[in-house]
C-alpha positions as a printed NumPy array, in Angstrom:
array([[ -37.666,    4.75 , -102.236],
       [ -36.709,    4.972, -106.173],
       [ -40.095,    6.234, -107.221],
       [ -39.828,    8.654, -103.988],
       [ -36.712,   10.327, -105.295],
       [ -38.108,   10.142, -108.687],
       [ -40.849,   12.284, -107.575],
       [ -39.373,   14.745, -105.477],
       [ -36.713,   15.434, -107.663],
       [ -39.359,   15.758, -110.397],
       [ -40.887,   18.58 , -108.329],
       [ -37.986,   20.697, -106.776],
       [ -37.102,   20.862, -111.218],
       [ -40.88 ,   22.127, -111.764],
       [ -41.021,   24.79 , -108.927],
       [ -37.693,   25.849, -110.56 ],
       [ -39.012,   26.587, -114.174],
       [ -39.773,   30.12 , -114.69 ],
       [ -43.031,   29.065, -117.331],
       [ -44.815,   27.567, -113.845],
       [ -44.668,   31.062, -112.323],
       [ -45.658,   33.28 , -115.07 ],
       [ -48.358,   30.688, -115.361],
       [ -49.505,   31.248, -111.591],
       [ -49.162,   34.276, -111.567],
       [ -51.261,   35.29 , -114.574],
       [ -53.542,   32.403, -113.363],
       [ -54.273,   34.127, -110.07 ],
       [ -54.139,   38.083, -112.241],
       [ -57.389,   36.8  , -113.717],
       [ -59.178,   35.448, -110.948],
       [ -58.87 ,   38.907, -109.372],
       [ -59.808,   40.157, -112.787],
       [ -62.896,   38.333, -112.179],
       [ -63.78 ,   40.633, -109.542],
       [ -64.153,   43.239, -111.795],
       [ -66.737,   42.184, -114.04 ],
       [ -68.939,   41.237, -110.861],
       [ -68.957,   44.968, -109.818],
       [ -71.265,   45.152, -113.189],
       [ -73.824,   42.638, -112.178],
       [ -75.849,   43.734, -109.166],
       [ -76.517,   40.788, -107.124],
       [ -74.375,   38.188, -109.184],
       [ -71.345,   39.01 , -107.76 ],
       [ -70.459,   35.435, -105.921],
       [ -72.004,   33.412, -108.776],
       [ -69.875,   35.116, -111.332],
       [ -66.249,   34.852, -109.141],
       [ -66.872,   31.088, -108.378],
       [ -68.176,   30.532, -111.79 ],
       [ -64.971,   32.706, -113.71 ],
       [ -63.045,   31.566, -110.887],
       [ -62.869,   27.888, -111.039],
       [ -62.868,   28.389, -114.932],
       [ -59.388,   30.052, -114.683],
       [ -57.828,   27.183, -112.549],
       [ -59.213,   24.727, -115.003],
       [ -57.559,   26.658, -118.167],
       [ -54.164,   27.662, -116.491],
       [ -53.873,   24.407, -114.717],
       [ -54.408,   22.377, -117.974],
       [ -51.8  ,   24.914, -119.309],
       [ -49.009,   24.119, -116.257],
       [ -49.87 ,   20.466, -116.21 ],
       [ -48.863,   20.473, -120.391],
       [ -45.732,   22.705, -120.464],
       [ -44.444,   20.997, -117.604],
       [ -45.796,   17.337, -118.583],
       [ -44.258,   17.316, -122.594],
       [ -40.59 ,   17.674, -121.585],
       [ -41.154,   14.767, -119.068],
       [ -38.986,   12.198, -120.834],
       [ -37.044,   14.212, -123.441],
       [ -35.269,   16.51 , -120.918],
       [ -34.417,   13.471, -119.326],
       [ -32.816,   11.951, -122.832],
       [ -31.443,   15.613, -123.853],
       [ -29.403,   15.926, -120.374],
       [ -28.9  ,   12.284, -120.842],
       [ -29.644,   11.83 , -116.658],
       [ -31.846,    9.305, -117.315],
       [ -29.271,    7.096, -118.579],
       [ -27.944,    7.626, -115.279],
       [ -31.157,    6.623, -113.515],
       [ -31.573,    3.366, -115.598],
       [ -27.784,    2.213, -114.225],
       [ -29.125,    2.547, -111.299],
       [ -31.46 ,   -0.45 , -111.331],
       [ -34.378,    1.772, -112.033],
       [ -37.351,    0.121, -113.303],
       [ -38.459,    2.399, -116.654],
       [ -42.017,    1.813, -115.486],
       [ -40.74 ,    3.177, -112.025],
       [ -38.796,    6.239, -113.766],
       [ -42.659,    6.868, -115.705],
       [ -44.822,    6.188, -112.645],
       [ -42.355,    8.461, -110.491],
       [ -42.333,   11.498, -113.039],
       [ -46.132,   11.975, -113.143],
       [ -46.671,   11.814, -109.533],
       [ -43.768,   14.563, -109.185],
       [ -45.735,   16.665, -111.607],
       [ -48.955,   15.587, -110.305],
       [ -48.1  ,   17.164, -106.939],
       [ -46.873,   20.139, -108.607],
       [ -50.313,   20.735, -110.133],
       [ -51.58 ,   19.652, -106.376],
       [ -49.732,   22.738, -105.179],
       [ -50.367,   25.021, -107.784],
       [ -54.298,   24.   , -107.473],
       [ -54.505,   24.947, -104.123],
       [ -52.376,   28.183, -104.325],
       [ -55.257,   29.526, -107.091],
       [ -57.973,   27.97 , -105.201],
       [ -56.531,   29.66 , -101.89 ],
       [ -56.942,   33.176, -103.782],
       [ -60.434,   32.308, -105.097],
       [ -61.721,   31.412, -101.517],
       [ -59.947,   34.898, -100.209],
       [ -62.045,   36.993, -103.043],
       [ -65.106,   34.95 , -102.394],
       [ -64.817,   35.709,  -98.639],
       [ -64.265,   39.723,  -99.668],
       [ -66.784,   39.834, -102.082],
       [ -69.723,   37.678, -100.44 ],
       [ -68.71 ,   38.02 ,  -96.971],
       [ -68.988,   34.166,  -96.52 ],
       [ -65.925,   31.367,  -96.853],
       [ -67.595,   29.013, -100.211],
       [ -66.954,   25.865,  -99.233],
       [ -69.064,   24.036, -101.678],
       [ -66.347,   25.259, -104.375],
       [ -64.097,   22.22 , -102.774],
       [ -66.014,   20.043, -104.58 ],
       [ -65.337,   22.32 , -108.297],
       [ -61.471,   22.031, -107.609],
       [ -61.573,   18.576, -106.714],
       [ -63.074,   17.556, -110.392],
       [ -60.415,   20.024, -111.681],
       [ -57.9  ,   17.793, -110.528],
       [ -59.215,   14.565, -111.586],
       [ -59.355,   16.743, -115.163],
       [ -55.702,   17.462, -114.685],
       [ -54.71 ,   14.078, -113.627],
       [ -55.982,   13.026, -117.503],
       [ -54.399,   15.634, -119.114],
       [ -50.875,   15.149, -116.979],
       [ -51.113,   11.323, -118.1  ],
       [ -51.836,   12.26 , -121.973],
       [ -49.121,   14.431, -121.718],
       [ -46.769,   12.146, -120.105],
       [ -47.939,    9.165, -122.677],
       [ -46.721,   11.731, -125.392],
       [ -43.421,   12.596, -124.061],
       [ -42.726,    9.045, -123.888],
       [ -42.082,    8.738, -127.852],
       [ -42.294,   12.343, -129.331],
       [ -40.628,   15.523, -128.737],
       [ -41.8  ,   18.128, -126.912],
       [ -43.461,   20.529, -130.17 ],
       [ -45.823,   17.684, -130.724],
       [ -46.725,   16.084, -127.689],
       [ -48.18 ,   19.543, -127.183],
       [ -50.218,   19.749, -130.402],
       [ -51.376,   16.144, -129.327],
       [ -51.86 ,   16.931, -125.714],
       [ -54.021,   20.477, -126.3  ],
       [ -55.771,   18.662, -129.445],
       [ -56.638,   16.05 , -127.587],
       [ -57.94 ,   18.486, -125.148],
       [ -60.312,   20.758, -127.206],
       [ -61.794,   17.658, -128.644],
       [ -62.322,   16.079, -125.497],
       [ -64.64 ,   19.551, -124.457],
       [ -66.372,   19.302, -127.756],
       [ -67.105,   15.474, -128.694],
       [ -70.85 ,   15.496, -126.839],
       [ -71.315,   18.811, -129.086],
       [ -69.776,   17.068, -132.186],
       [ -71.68 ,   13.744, -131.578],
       [ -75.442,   15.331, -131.307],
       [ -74.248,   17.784, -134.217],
       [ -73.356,   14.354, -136.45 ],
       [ -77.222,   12.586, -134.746],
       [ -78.704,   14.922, -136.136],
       [ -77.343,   15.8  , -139.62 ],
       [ -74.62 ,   13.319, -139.961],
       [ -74.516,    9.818, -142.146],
       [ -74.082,    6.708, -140.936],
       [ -70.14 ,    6.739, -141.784],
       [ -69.903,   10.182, -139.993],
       [ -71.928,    8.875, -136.895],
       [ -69.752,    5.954, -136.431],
       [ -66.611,    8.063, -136.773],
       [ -67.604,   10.62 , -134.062],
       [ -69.255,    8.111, -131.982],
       [ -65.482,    5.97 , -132.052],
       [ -63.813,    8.818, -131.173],
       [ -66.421,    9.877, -128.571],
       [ -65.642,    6.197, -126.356],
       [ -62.252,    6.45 , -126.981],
       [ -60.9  ,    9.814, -126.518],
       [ -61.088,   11.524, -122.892],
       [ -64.453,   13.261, -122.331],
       [ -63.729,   16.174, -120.48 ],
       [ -67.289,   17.802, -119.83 ],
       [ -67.621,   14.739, -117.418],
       [ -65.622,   16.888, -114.821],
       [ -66.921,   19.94 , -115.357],
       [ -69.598,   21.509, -112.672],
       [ -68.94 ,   25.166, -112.155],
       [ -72.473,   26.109, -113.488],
       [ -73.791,   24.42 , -110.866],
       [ -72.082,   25.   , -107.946],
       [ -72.114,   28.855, -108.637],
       [ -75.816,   28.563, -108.933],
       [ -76.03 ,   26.845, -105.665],
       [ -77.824,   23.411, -107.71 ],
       [ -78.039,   20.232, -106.401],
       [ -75.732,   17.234, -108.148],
       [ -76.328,   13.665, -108.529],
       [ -73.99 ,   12.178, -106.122],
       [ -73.966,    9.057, -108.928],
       [ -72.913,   11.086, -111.119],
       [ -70.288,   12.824, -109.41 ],
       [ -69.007,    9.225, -108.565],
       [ -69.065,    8.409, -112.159],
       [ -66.684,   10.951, -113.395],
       [ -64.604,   10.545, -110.557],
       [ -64.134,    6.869, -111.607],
       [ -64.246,    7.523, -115.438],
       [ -61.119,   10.549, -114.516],
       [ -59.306,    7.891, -112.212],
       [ -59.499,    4.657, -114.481],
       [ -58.916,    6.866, -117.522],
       [ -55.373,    8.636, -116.217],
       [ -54.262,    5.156, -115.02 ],
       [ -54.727,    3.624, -118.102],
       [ -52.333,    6.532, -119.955],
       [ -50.438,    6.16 , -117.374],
       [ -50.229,    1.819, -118.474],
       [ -49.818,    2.596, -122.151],
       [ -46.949,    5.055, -121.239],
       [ -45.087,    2.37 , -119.507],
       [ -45.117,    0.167, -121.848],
       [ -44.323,    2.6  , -124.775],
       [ -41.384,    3.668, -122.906],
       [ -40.328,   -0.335, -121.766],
       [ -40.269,   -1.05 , -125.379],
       [ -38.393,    2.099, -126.376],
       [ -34.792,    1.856, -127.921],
       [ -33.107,    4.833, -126.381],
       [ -29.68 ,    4.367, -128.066]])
């Protein structure tokens, strides 16, 4: 019942923050845009909307799930309600778990909401509903269930400025490690390799969840593979999710 209040608390303060909206709403302005530049390409027009489409709620939900996700824990401190919380026999590890599943349903929401108005301009456009895009915006959560968790793990122990350099660093590098990696195969030394191949294992790879291509082109996915990135995205967010707990356990917040 603790983490339950935790959580729906968490989410009636996101739906309330004016960023989310201008977010959505510029989110759901470019899918639409994506319309346009379909008109231009005779016959392309549904591979180009699903394709631009789920590319747009990938971008502006990694943006809602950081903004929202850095002020986690400092608002919290700042407003000094969590000291409240914590008198009230609640767990820190509870207080943690409870914030990212409030903002993890907030991205749930906001997910759907964009995905709602890329199935309605797919159905105008191609004259068909495009089902098979369920399976693009259920990898885009899994990807936004690792970047909530990185930005909650920062929030835990920095303020909000940096855990948002961290969190969208993090997140660029974690789109271009497999590039970086062959680039250092090929012309790389043996110093350089071992750098970029560390950072490769250890840092979230993000192109793991990433099948717009494919779907838009009507190809046919490895169902291993598909199960593979699902695990990867679900073992790597819970393991943020550990470390954050037990930064913020060991925290002195006086």
């Amino acid at each position: 019942m603790k983490i339950l209040a935790i959580i729906l608390n968490t989410f009636k303060e996101a739906v309330r923050d004016r960023i989310l909206y201008s977010i959505l709403v510029f989110a759901l302005f470019m899918i639409g845009g994506s319309a346009l530049l379909a008109v231009l390409s005779i016959g392309q027009e549904a591979k180009i909307i699903e394709d631009l489409g789920l590319s747009c709620i990938s971008i502006f939900g990694t943006f809602i799930a950081i903004f929202l996700g850095i002020g986690l824990v400092y608002k919290e401190i700042e407003k000094r309600t969590l000291y409240v919380l914590l008198s009230k026999a609640v767990h820190r590890a509870q207080f943690i778990l409870g914030k990212y599943l409030g903002l993890t349903l907030v991205i749930l929401v906001n997910v759907s909401i964009m995905g709602l108005g890329l199935f309605m301009l797919s159905r105008v456009y191609c004259r068909e509903w495009p089902w098979h895009l369920l399976l693009g915006l259920t990898f885009i959560l899994v990807e936004l269930l690792v970047v909530t968790a990185l930005a909650t793990l920062f929030s835990t122990f920095s303020t909000p400025t940096l855990s948002a350099i961290f969190t969208l660093s993090l997140f660029f590098i974690g789109h271009l490690s497999p590039d970086l990696r062959l680039f250092s195969a090929r012309f790389g030394g043996a110093a350089t390799r071992f750098i970029i191949d560390l950072f490769y294992y250890l840092l979230p790879n993000f192109r793991h969840f990433h099948f717009e291509s494919p779907l838009a082109h009507a190809l046919p996915l490895d169902g291993i593979a598909l199960f593979q990135a699902a695990t990867y995205g679900l073992m790597y967010a819970t393991a943020l999710l550990l470390l954050a707990m037990l930064i913020f356990s060991a925290r002195d917040l006086k």
